[in-house]
C-alpha positions as CSV (number, residue, x, y, z in Angstrom):
1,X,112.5,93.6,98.7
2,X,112.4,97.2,99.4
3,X,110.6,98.7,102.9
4,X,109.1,101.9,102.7
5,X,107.6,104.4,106.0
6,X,105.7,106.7,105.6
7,X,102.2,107.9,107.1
8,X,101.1,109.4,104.1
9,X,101.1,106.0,102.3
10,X,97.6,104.6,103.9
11,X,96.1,104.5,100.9
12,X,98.5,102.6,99.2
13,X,97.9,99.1,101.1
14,X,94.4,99.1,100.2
15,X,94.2,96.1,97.9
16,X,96.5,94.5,100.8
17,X,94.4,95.5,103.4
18,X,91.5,94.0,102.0
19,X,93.0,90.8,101.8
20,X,93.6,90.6,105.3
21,X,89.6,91.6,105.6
22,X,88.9,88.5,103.4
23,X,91.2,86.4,105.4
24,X,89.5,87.5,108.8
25,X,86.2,87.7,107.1
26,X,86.5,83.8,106.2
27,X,88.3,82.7,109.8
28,X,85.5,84.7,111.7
29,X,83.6,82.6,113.6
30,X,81.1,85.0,115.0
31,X,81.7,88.1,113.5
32,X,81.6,87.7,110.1
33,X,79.1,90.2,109.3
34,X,81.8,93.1,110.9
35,X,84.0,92.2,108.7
36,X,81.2,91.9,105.4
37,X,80.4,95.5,106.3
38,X,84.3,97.0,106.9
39,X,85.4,98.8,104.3
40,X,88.9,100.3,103.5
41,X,87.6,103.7,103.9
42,X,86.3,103.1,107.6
43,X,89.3,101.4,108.5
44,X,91.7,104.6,107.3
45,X,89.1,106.9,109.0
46,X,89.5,105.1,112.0
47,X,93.5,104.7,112.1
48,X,93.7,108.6,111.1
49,X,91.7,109.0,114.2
50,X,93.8,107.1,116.5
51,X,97.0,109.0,114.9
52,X,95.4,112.1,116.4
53,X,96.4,110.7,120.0
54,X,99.9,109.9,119.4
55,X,102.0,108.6,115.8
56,X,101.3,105.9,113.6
57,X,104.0,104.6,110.8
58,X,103.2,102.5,107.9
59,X,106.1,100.5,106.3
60,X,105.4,98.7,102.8
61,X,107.7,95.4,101.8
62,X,107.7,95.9,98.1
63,X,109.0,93.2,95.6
64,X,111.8,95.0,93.3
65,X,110.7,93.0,90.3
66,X,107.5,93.8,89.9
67,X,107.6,97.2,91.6
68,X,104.0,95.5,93.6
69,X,103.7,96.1,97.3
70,X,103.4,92.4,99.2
71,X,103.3,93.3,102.6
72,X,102.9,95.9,104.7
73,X,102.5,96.9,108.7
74,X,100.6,99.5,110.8
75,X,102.0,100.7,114.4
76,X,101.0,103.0,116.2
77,X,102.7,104.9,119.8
78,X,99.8,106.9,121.4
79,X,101.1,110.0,123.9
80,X,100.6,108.1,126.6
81,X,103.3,105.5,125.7
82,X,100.8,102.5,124.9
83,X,101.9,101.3,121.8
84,X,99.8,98.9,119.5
85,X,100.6,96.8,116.7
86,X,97.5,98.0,114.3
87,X,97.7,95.7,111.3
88,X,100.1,93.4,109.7
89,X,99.9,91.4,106.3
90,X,101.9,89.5,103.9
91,X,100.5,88.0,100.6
92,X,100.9,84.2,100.8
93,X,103.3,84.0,97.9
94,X,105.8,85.8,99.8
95,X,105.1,84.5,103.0
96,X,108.0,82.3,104.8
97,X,110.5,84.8,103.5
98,X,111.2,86.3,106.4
99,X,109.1,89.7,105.1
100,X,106.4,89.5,108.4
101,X,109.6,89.2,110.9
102,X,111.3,92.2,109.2
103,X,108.1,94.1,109.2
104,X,107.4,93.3,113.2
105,X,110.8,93.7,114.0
106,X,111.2,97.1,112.6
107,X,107.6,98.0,114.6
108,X,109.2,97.0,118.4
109,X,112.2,99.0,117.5
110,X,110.0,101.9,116.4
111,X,108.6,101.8,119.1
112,X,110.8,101.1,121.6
113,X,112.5,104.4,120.2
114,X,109.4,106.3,120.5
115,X,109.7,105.1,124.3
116,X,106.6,102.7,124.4
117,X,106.0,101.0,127.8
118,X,103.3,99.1,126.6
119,X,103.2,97.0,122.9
120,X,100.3,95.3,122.1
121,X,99.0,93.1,119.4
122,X,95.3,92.1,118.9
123,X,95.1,88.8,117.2
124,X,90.7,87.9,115.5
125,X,89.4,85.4,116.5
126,X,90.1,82.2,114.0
127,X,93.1,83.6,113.5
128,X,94.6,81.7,116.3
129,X,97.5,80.2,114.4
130,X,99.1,83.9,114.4
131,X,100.0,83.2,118.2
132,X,103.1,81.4,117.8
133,X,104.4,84.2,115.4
134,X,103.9,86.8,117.7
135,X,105.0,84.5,120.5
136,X,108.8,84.6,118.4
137,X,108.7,88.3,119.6
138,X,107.6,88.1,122.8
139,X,103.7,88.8,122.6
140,X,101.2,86.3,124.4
141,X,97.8,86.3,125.3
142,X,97.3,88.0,128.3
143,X,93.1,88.8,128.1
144,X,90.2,87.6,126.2
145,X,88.0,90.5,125.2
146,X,84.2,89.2,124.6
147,X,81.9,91.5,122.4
148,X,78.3,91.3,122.5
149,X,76.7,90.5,119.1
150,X,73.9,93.4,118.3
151,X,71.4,93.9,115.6
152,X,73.9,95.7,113.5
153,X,76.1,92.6,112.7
């Protein structure tokens, strides 16, 4: 497995990100219509955006053999030191290789070098069973955010 960085290579986890949208979309116990309506291309608008207020680093895990990317992450350190895991993903036929661990460890040190006070992870809803590999690295539930439902979902 090879790990690339690189900003400019947003576009290239599409297919990948829109797995993890399935995956959320089909876990969601409230929310599912968010997640019928999110699309790839208001998901990069939106990271873009946030990369405005700080920097954001994208590092694809592709497999060697078949030149395919398999996982990939999404942190981001905004200028005021809060730093946020955005997205992380690995396709389940390379999952349990240690691919997610690389990826997440090579996001804290990132950010640790960028001088983050403050690393954050936000974990959907029915995705619960992501805590205890978050957990490995330190994160844990500190607040439960509730959304309000309106027309538009």
């Amino acid at each position: 497995m090879t790990l690339t960085y690189n900003e400019s290579l947003l576009d290239d986890i599409q297919v990948l990100w829109e797995a993890l949208n399935q995956h959320h979309r089909d876990a969601a116990v409230n929310f599912k219509a968010h997640y019928e309506k999110n699309t790839f291309e208001m998901r990069k608008k939106n990271l873009l955006q946030k990369a405005k207020n700080g920097q954001m680093r994208i590092e694809i895990a592709v497999d060697q053999e078949t030149a395919q990317n398999v996982g990939y992450r999404i942190s981001r350190v905004g200028f005021s030191g809060d730093a946020e895991m955005e997205s992380l993903y690995v396709q389940d036929d390379y999952r349990g290789l240690g691919l997610g661990e690389k990826l997440l460890s090579n996001a804290i040190a990132w950010m640790d070098e960028m001088g983050a006070h403050t690393k954050t992870v936000s974990v959907a809803v029915g995705n619960e069973k992501a805590f205890s590999f978050y957990e490995r690295f330190g994160f844990y539930p500190r607040k439960t955010l509730l959304e309000q439902i309106n027309g538009r979902e």
